[in-house]
N, C-alpha and C positions, 0 to 999 in steps of 0.2 A: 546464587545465580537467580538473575529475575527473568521474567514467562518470556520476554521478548529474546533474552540470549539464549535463553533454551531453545525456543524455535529457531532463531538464527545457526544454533548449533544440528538442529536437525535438518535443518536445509540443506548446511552445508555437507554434513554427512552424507544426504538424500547425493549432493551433487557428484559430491568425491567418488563415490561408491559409482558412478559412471564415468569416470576420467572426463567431466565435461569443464573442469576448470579455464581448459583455454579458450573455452569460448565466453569465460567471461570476466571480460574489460568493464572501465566501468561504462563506455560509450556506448558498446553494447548490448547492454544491459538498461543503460536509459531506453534506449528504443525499444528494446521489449517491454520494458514495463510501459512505454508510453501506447506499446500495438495492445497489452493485456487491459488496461484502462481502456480503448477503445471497445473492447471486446465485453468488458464488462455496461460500455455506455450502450452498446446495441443490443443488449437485452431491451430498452426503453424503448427501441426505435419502433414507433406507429402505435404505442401501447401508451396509456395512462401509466401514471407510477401507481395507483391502485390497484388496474390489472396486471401488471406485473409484479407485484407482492403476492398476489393472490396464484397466479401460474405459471411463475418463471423463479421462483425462490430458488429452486435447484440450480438453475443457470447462475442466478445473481453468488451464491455462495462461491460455485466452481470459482467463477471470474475473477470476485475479488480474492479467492486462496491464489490465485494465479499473481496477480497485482501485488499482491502482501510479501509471494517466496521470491519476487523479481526484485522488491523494492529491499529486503533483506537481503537477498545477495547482494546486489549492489550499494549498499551501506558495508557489506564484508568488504565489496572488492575495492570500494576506495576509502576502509578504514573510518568508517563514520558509527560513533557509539548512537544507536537508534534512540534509544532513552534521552541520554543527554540531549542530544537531537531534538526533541520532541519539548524536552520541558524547557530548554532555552527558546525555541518558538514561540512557544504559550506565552513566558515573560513578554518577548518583545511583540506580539501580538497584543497583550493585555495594555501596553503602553497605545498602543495603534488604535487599540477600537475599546477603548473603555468603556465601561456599565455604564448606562443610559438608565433612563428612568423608563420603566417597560412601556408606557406611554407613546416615550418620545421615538423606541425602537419600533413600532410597526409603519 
């Protein structure tokens, strides 16, 4: 088992273990994960990204574990392998935005 179905398997656990399964579909569950990303983006808000690394790090971690257990569930609830997921991305990204000579990327 790799690190990401073990977490998914503890999520779900975490979830079970509260009978909250009917509340999540996958439609609602995108919108939490899309309210949790916001929540994580207003940690930034009126703040440099250097003073927010520096005083808000506890916030930044909560937000994105919040973001990360929303985005696992709802790869459970509509059956999507998170791994596979991620490294067919990368391919067809890799095809999309190919190595550049570090030059020509800034």
């Amino acid at each position: 088992m790799n690190e990401v179905q073990r977490l998914m398997d503890k999520v779900i656990e975490f979830r079970d273990e509260r009978d909250w399964a009917f509340h999540h579909n996958p439609k609602d569950l995108a919108l939490s994960l899309s309210l949790e990303a916001s929540e994580l983006l207003e940690v930034f808000q009126w703040v440099s990204s250097e003073e927010a690394l520096e005083t808000k790090k506890m916030e930044m971690e909560e937000e994105l574990a919040d973001v990360l257990i929303y985005a696992l569930t709802f790869a459970h609830a509509a059956g999507i392998d998170v791994s596979k997921a991620i490294e067919d991305k990368l391919v067809k990204n890799a095809v999309k935005y190919p190595v550049l000579n570090t030059e020509d990327s800034r």
